[in-house]
VOGU-3710 file (C-alpha; in Angstrom, 3 decimals, decimal comma):
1> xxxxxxxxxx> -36,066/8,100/-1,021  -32,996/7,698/-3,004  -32,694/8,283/-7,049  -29,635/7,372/-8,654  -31,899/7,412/-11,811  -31,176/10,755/-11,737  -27,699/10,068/-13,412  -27,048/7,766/-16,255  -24,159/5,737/-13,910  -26,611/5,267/-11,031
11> xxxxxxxxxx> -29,080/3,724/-13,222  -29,074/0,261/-11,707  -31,305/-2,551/-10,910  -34,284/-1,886/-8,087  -33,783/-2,574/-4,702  -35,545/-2,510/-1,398  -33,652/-2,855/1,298  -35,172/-3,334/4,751  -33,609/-1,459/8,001  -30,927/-3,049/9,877
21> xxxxxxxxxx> -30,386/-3,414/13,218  -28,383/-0,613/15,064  -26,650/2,313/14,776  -22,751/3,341/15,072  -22,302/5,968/17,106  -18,716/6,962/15,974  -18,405/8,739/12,227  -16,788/6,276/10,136  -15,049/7,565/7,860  -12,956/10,632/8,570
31> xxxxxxxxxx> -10,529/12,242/6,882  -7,727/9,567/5,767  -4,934/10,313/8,174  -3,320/7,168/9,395  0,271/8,208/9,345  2,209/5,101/10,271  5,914/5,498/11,209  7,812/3,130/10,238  11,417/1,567/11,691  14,378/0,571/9,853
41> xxxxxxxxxx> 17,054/-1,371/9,821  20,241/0,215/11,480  22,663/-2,396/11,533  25,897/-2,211/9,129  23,873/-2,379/5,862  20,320/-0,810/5,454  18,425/-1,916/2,424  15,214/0,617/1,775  13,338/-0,399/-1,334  10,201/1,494/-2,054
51> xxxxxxxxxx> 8,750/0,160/-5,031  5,594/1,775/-6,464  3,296/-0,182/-9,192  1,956/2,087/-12,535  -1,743/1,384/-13,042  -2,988/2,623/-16,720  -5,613/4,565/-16,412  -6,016/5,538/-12,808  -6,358/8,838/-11,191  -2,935/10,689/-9,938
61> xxxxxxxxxx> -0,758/8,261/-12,040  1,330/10,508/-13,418  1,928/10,552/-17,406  6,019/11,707/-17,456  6,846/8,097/-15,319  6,672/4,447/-17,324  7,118/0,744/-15,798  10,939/-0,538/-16,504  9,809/-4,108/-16,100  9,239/-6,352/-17,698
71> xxxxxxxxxx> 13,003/-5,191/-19,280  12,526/-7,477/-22,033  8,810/-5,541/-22,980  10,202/-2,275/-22,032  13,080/-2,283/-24,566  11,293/-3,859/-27,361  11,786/-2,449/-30,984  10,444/-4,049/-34,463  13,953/-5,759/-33,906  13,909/-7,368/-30,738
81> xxxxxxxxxx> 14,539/-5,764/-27,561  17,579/-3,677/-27,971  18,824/-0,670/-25,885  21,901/1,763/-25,419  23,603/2,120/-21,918  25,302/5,189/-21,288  27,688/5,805/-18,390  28,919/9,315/-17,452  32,465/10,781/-18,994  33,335/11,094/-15,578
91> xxxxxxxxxx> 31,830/7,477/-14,352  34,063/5,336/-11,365  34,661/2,159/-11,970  31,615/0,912/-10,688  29,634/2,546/-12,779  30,854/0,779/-15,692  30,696/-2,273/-13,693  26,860/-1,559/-13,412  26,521/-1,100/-16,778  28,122/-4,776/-17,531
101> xxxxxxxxxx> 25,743/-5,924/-14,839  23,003/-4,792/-17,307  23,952/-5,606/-20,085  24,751/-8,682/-19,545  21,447/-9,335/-17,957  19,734/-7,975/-21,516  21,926/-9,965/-23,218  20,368/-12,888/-21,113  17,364/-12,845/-22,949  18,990/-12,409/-26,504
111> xxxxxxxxxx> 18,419/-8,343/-26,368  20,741/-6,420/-28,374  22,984/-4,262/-26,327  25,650/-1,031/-26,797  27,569/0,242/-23,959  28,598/3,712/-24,468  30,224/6,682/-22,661  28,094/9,747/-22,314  30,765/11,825/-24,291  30,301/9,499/-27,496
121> xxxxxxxxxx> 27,192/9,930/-27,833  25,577/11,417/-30,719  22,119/13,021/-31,175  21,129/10,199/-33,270  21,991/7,946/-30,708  19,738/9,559/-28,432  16,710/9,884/-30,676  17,154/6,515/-31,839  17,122/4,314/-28,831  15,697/2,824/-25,783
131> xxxxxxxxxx> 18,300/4,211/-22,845  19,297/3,249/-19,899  21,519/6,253/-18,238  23,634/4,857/-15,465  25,094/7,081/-12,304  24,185/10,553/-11,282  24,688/14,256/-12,459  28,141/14,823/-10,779  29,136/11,847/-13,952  27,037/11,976/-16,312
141> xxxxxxxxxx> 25,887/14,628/-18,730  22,489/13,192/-19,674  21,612/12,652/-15,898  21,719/16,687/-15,806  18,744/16,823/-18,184  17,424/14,222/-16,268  18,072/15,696/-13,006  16,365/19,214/-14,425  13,377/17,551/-16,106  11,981/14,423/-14,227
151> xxxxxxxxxx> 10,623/13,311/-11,146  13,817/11,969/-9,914  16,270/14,517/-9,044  19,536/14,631/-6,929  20,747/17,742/-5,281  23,512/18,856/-2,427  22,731/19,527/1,164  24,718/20,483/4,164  26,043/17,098/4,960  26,112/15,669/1,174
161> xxxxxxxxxx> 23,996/14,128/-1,657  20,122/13,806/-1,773  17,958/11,936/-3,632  14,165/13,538/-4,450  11,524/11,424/-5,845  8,676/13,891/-6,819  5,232/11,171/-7,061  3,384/9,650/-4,874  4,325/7,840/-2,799  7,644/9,633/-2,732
171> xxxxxxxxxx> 9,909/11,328/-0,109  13,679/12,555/0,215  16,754/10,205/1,041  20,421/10,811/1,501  22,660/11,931/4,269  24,271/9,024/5,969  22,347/6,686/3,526  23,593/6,073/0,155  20,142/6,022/-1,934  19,839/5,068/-5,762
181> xxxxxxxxxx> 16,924/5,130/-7,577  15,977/2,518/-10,916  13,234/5,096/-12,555  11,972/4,805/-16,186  10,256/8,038/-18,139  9,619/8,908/-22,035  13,177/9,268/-23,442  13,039/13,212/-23,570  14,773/13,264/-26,751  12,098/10,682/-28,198
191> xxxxxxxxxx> 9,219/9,814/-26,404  8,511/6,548/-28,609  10,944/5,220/-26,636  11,667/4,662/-22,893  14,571/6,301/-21,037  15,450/4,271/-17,840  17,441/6,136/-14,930  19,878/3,888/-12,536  21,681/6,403/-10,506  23,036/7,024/-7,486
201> xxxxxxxxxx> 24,349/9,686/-5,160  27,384/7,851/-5,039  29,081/5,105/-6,844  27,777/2,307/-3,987  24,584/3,258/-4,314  24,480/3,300/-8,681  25,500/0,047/-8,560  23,311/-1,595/-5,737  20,442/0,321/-8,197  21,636/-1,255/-11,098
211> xxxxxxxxxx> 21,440/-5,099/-9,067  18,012/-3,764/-8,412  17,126/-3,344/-11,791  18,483/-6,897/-12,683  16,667/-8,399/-9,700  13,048/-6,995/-10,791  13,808/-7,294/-14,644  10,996/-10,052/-14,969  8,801/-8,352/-12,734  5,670/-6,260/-13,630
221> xxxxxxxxxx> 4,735/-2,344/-13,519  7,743/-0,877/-11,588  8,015/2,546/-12,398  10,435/3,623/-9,486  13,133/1,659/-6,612  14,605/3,750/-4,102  17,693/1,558/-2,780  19,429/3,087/0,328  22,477/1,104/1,749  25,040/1,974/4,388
231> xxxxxxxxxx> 28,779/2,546/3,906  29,462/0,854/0,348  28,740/-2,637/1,509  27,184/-4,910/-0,832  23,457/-5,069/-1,419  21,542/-8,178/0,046  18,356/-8,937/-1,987  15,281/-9,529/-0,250  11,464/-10,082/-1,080  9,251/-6,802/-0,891
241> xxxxxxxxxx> 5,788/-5,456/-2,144  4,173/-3,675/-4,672  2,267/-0,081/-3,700  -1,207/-0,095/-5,087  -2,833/3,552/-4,977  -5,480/3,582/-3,099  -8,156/2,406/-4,995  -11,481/3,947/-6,397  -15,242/3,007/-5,247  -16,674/0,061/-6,663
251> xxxxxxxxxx> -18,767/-0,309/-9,583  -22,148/-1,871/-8,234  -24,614/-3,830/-9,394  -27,817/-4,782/-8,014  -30,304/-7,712/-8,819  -33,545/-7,375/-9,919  -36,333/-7,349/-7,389  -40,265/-7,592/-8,051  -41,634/-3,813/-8,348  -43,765/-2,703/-5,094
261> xxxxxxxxxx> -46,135/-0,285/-5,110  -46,452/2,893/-7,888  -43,096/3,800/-9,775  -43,147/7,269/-12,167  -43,156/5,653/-15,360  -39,820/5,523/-17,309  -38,167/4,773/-13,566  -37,453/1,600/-13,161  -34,256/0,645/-11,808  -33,886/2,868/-8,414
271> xxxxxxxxxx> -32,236/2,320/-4,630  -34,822/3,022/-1,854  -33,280/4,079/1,419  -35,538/5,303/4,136  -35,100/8,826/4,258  -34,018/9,365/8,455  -32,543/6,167/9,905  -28,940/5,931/9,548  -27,161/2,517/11,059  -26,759/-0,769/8,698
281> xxxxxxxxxx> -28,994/-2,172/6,095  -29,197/-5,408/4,665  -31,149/-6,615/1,220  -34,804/-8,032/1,825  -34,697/-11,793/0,697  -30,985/-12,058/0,499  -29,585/-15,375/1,996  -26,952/-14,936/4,696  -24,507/-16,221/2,253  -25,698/-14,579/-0,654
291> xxxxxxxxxx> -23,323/-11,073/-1,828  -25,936/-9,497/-4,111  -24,041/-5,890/-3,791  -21,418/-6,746/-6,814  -21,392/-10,138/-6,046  -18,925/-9,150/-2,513  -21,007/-7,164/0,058  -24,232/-8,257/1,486  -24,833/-5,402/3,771  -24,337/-1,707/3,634
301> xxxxxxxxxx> -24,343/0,928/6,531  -25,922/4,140/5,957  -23,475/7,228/7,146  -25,524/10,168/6,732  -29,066/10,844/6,028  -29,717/13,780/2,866  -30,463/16,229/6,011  -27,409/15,326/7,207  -25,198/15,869/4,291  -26,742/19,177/3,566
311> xxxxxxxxxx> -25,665/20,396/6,233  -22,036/19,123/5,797  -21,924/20,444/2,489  -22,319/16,929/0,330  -25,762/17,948/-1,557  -28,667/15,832/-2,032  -26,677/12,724/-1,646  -26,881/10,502/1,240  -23,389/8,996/2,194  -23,000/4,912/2,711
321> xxxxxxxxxx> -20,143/2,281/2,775  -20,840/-1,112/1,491  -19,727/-4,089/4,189  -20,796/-7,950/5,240  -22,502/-9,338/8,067  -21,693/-12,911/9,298  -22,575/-14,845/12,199  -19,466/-15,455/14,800  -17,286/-13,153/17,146  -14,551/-13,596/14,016
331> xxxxxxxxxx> -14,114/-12,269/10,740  -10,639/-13,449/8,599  -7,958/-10,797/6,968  -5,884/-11,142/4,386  -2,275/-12,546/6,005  0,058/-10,632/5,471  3,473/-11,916/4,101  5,257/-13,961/5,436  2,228/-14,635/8,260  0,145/-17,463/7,425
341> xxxxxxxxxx> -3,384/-16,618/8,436  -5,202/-12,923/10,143  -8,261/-12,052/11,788  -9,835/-9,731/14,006  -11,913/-11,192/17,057  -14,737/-9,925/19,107  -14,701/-10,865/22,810  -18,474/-10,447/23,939  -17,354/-11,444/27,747  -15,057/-8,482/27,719
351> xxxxxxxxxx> -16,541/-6,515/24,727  -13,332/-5,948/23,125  -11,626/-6,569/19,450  -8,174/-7,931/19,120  -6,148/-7,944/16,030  -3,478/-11,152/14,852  -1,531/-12,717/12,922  -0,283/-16,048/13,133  2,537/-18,018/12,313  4,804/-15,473/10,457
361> xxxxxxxxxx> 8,458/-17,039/9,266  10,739/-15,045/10,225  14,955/-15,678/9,584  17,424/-14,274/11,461  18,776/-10,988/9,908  15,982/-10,614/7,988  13,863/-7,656/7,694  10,192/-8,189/7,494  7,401/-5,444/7,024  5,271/-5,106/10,581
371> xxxxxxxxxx> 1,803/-6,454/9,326  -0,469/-3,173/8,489  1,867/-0,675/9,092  2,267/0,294/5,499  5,645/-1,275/5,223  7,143/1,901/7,397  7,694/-0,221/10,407  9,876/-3,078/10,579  10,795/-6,038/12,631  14,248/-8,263/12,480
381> xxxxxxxxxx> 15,337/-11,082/14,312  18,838/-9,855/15,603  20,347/-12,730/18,077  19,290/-16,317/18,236  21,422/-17,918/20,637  21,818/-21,431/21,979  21,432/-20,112/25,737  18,265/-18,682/25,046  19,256/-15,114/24,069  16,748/-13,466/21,780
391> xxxxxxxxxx> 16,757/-9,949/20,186  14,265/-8,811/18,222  14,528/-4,827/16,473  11,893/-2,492/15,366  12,321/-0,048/13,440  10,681/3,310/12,492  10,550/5,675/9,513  9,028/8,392/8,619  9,414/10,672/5,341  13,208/9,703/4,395
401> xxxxxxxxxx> 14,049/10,158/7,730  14,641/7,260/10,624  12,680/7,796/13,655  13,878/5,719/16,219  14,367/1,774/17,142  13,695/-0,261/19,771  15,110/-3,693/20,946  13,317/-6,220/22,633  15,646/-8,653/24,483  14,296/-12,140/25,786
411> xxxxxxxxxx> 15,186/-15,791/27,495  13,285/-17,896/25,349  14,313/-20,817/28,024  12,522/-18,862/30,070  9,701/-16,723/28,222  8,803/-16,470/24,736  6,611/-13,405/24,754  6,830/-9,588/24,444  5,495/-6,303/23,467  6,769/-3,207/21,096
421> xxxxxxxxxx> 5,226/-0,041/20,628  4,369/2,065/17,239  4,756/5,270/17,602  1,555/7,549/18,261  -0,581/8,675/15,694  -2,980/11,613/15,602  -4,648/9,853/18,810  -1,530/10,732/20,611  -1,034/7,132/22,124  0,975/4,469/21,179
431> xxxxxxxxxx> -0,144/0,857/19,407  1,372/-1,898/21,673  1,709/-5,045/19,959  2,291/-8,636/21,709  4,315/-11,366/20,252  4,425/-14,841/20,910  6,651/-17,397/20,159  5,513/-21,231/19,472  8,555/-22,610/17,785  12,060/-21,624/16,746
441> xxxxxxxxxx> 15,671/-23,127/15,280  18,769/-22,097/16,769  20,560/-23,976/14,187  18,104/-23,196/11,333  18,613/-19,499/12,360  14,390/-19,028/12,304  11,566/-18,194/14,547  7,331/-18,635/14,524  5,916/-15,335/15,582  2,406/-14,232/16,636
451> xxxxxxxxxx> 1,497/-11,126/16,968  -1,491/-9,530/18,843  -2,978/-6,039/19,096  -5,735/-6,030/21,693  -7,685/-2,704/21,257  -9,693/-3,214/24,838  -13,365/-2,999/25,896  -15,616/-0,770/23,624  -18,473/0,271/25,668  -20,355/0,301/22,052
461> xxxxxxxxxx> -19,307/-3,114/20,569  -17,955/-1,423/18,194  -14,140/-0,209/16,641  -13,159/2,004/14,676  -9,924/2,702/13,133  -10,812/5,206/10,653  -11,449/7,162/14,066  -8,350/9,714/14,852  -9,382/9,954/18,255  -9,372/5,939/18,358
471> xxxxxxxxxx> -6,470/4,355/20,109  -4,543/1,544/17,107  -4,804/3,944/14,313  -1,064/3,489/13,823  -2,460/0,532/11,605  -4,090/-0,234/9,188  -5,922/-3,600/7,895  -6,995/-2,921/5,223  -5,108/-0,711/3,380  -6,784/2,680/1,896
481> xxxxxxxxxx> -10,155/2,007/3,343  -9,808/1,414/7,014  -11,211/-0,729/9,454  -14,695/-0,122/11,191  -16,390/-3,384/12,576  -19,042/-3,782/14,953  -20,409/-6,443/17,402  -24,159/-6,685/17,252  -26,828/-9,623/17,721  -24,401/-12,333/17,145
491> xxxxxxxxxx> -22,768/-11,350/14,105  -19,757/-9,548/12,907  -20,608/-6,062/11,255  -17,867/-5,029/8,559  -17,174/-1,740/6,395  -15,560/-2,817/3,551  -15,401/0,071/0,824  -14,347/3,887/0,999  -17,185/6,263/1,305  -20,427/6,235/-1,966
501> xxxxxxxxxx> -22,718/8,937/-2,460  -25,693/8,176/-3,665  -28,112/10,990/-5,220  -31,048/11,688/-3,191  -34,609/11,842/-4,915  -37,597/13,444/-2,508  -41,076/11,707/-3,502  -39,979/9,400/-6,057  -40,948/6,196/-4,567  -43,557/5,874/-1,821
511> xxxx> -42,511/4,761/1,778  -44,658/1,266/0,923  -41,357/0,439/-1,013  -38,900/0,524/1,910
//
């Protein structure tokens, strides 16, 4: 029997839940390694944005890093929003030019504005103001304290200039890429007020960081943009996405069901798991589409049984993962951008799962984010010709560093499928993905693009991709939880949170409860 009663946050409503059918015989949820390599663009300009969203309050969000956007909030004093740009003594050019850029963009929105360089500066001035600090610490004194006390720092290598960004996510970028970073901390020399860093290792990259910080300036929670572009050439702006940590276990809450049997008195709100059978579970007298489980799951599976997670090491806890059933061989994902609609199918003929999404808008030249790859792997559309020529790129990065590409070449007057591979994961094999075409524009410069991962039979009906041994874990549907669905009695079977533990009770409630 199970007693979250036990602890004050368990204390929820009663429950009986009545066995479900079947059991999975793969662990679900291992440890969370799903690296996902990820390809870039290497064409004459490479645009890397990595773009990481501050969440109050949430574990790991570290308290020495601050949003920069909205600008206009950021920079607000009792007198409007007002802040002082400094560029180095030894700025180029274009580092004043980025600090116009800025300026005149706070000016935009009636902020008050001083544009100063770093060897006029007083103490006062530092203690007294909202800054922005444009370039790096080759020009600019106050990017040395910076440099020495933050989590963005810039040092030399062998073959030039790097750029560090200590957080998570983070990573190192430099070399043959020119990488900037927009970053905003508590002004060291005042912490009431916010010091934002636009910097680069070279003057290119300071001011394609300082277009950044215009471009996102209405934006909300940025607290760090890594730009990287190639050889000085100007910086294209392009859609991306935020990073959400991953996030914690739901709250739940449980309705109230009519008491069964003999419960100790003062107990009255417990969960009541039988105490061997592991598999799924659903709610007795729950609807099919009712979502009594926090008003979003309907079903939960049951990992390990107390016995079980002794002996792992877990305590008296048994381990579950809250899910859905539904009836069908389909069960709809959220589309990625710029796809239109995702879902994951079950083939009961074949007993295998396949993976798309549909009708993705994709321009030529444009870089797009391979759908649950993390935005580390890439796709562009490279040639679109009137004779049928069609080259499509993927690219592949991995920790600051690009992996490799590959180029798929076509006749769409001929064929308008293909495949690419992701590079393996901890499995070992590759994830091949199949694209279709249904429409395009030569003249528009556009394509329609479908795109398929079939993940073949599984003898148990079931897949998971929280499984390193499990051929596709090179994505990832479903961001920090994972993806473990199963076939069974005509309906779809879905995990849909991270691991719970749930205190385990012996003799609390009789077995006429469950």
């Amino acid at each position: 029997m199970i007693c979250p009663g036990v602890t004050d946050t368990l204390l929820h409503t009663m429950i009986n839940f009545v066995k479900g059918v079947g059991r999975l015989k793969h662990q679900i949820y291992r440890e969370h390694i799903i690296p996902v390599m990820n390809k870039f663009l290497l064409t004459s300009l490479i645009t890397i944005i990595l773009v990481i969203s501050l969440f109050r309050g949430v574990i790991g969000v570290e308290e020495d890093v601050r949003p920069f956007c909205p600008l206009k909030t950021v920079i607000m004093t009792g007198e409007g929003p007002r802040a002082l740009i400094v560029f180095g003594e030894n700025a180029a050019q274009m580092d004043v030019e980025a600090s116009e850029l800025i300026a005149d963009y706070i000016i935009s929105f009636n902020g008050e504005v001083r544009i100063l360089n770093a060897s006029m500066v007083t103490q006062s001035d530092l203690e007294g103001n909202h800054l922005i600090v444009v370039g790096g610490p080759v020009a600019n004194q106050l990017s040395r304290t910076i440099n020495e006390t933050s989590r963005f720092s810039m040092f030399l290598g062998e073959d030039g200039w790097y750029l560090r960004v200590n957080a998570s996510p983070g990573g190192t970028w430099g070399g043959r890429f020119e990488a900037g970073i927009v970053g905003a901390m508590p002004n060291p020399w005042n912490e009431n007020y916010t010091l934002i860093y636009v910097a680069g290792i070279n003057r290119y990259a300071t001011l394609a960081s300082a277009k950044e910080l215009v471009e996102l300036g209405e934006s909300k929670d940025y607290w760090a943009v890594v730009v990287l572009n190639r050889q000085g050439l100007p910086l294209p702006l392009r859609s991306y996405k935020i990073y959400r940590p991953p996030p914690p276990p739901p709250e739940l809450s449980f309705l109230n069901v009519t008491k069964e049997g003999e419960v100790p008195s003062g107990v009255i709100r417990v969960w009541v798991i039988t105490q061997n059978d592991t598999g799924w579970y659903i709610i007795r007298g729950a609807e099919e589409d009712e979502f009594p489980l926090n008003g979003t799951y309907n079903a939960f599976y049951l990992e390990n049984n107390v016995n079980q997670s002794r002996a792992l090491g877990l305590g008296d806890n048994v381990s579950i993962f809250l899910g859905i059933y539904l009836n069908g061989n389909s069960y709809p994902l959220e589309a990625p951008e710029p796809w239109t609609w995702a879902e994951v199918r079950y083939n009961s003929l074949y007993t295998n799962f396949t993976l798309f999404a549909g009708d993705g808008y994709l321009r030529k030249d444009e870089l797009v984010p391979i759908p649950w790859t993390g935005e580390r792997a890439y796709l562009q559309v490279e040639a679109l010709e009137p004779d049928g020529r069609f080259e499509l790129a993927v690219f592949e990065y991995l920790g600051g560093m690009l992996m490799g590409t590959d180029l798929v070449r076509l006749n769409l007057s001929v064929s308008r499928s293909g495949s690419f591979d992701i590079s393996p994961g901890p499995d070992g094999s590759p994830t091949v993905i199949k694209f279709q075409i249904p429409s395009y524009s030569v003249t528009e410069e556009w394509v329609r693009l479908d795109l398929m991962i079939d993940y073949g039979p599984q003898p148990d009906h079931s897949l998971n991709l929280t499984d390193t041994g499990e051929v596709g874990d090179d994505v990832n549907p479903w961001n920090d939880v994972g993806l473990l669905i199963e076939a069974q009695g005509g309906k779809l079977w879905v995990v849909r949170t991270q691991r719970i533990l749930v205190p385990f009770c012996e003799g609390l409630v009789k077995d006429s409860l469950v």
